[in-house]
C-alpha positions, 0 to 999 in steps of 0.5 A, a space after each residue: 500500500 505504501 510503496 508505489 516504484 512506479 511514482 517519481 516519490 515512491 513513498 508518496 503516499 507515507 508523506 501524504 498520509 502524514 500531511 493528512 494526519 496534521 490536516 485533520 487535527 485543524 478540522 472539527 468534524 465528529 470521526 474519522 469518516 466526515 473526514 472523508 465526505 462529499 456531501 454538503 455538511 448541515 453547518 456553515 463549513 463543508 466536509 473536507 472531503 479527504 478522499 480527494 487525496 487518499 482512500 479512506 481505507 489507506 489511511 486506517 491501515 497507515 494509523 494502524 501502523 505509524 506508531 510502529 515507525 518508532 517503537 522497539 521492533 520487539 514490537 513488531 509482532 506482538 498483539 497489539 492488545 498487549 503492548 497498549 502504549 509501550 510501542 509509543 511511548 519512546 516517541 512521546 517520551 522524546 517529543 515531550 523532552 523537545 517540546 521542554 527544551 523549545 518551550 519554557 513554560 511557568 504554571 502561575 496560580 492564581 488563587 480567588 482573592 485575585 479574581 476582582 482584578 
């Protein structure tokens, strides 16, 4: 499915399954499926219709699969019922380490006596 050796970019569809995944993070539809409709929505903002881009099929199968891309490959044939999130979580782990480096953040408590202001 993601690897097409006729295409000029072979893994094409990889790249444009991630650019979906970040896509989909801006829209506000209810599931995975809205993402992937033709018909006129019943709110102010149509559907994305995703499937101008990738079958909706491809795309579970790359969900499916991308968290494999970083985990352990110890991972790889195990059940995935059983390993939950340890195939993720080194990933996680070093984004969130990456995120702490770039962005120094204070927690500021503000209790009630400063509500008024």
């Amino acid at each position: 499915m993601s690897h097409d050796p006729q295409a000029s970019d072979p893994d094409w569809m990889v790249r444009q399954c991630y650019l979906l995944m970040i896509a989909l993070a801006t829209e506000v539809v209810n599931g995975v499926v809205n993402l992937w409709r033709m018909t006129p929505s019943i709110g102010h903002h149509e559907y994305p219709d995703f499937g101008q881009h990738m079958p909706v099929n491809y795309f579970k199968v790359f969900c499916s699969a991308a968290p494999y891309c970083w985990s352990d490959p110890k991972y790889c044939h195990e059940d995935s019922h059983d390993v939950l999130w340890d195939v993720f979580l080194p990933f996680l782990a070093d984004l969130i380490g990456k995120q702490q480096r770039l962005i120094k953040t204070f927690l500021m408590l503000v209790d009630e006596s400063m509500s008024g202001w």
